[in-house]
Every structure is written in C-alpha cells, then in structure tokens.
ZAMARGU-4260 file (C-alpha; in steps of 0.2 Angstrom, whole numbers, plus 5000, padded with zeros to 4 digits):
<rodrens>
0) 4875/5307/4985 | 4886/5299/4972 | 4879/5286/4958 | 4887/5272/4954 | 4883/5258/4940
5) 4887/5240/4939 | 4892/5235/4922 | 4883/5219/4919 | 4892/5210/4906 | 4882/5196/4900
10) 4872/5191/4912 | 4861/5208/4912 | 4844/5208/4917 | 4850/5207/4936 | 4838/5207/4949
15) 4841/5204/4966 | 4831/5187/4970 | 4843/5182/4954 | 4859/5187/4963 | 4863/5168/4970
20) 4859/5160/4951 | 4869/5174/4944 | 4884/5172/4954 | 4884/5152/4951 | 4881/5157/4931
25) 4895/5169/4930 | 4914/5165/4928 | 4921/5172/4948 | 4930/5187/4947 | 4942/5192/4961
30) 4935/5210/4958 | 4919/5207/4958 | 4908/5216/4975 | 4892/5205/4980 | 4873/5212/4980
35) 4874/5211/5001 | 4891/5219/4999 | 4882/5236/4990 | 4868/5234/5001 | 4879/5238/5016
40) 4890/5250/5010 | 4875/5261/5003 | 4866/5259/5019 | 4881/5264/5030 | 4882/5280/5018
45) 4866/5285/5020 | 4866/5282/5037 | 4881/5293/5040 | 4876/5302/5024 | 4894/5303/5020
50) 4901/5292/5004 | 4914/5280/5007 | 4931/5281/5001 | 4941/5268/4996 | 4956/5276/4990
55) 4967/5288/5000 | 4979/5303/4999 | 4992/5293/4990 | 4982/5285/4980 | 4989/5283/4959
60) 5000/5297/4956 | 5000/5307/4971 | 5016/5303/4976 | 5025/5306/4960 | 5032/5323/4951
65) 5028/5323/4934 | 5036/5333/4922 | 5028/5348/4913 | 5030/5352/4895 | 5024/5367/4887
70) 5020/5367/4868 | 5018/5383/4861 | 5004/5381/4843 | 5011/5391/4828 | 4997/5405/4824
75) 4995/5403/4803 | 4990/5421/4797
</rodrens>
C-alpha cells in the first residue's frame, strides 16, 4: 500500500475534529482534497486493495519523443 503525506503548511497540528475550523482558518485552495475526500479514497483501496490512480497512460510526457544526447567524459591520466 502506498503512503501518502499531506503537507500542512501553517496550520499543522491537524486533527480530524479540527478539519471544519481548519478549512474556515485556511486560505481555499482549488487543489486542496478534503479529510471525508481521503477517508473514501483510502477506504475504497483497501476495500479493493488496489491503489487508485489518477493519472493515465498519457499522462506528462508520454506522448512526446524526447531527444537523446550522449556526452562522452574526458578520462584525465
């Protein structure tokens, strides 16, 4: 099973009951998953115990042909 860690920020010290303060305290973020949000996802994986992925074969650079260079180090005797 994969481990995932939620960075913080300032507001650390998160506990779960604090979760609704927290979310009024902080400034929203558009990226920003919920603590029921988590709670699902990693019951659903453990459930099907199987992660879930959010990104697929094309993801990044998967599509693209990047060009190869090969650099050959000068050997000082």
């Amino acid at each position: 099973m994969r481990i995932y860690h939620t960075e913080h920020f300032r507001l650390a010290g998160w506990t779960p009951e604090g979760e609704e303060e927290r979310v009024a305290a902080s400034k929203p973020r558009r990226d920003e998953i919920q603590f029921a949000t988590w709670m699902e996802w990693i019951d659903r994986m453990r459930r099907f115990n199987a992660p879930m992925i959010f990104t697929l074969s094309d993801w990044g650079l998967a599509g693209v042909t990047l060009p190869e260079t090969t650099v050959q180090a000068k050997v000082r005797q």
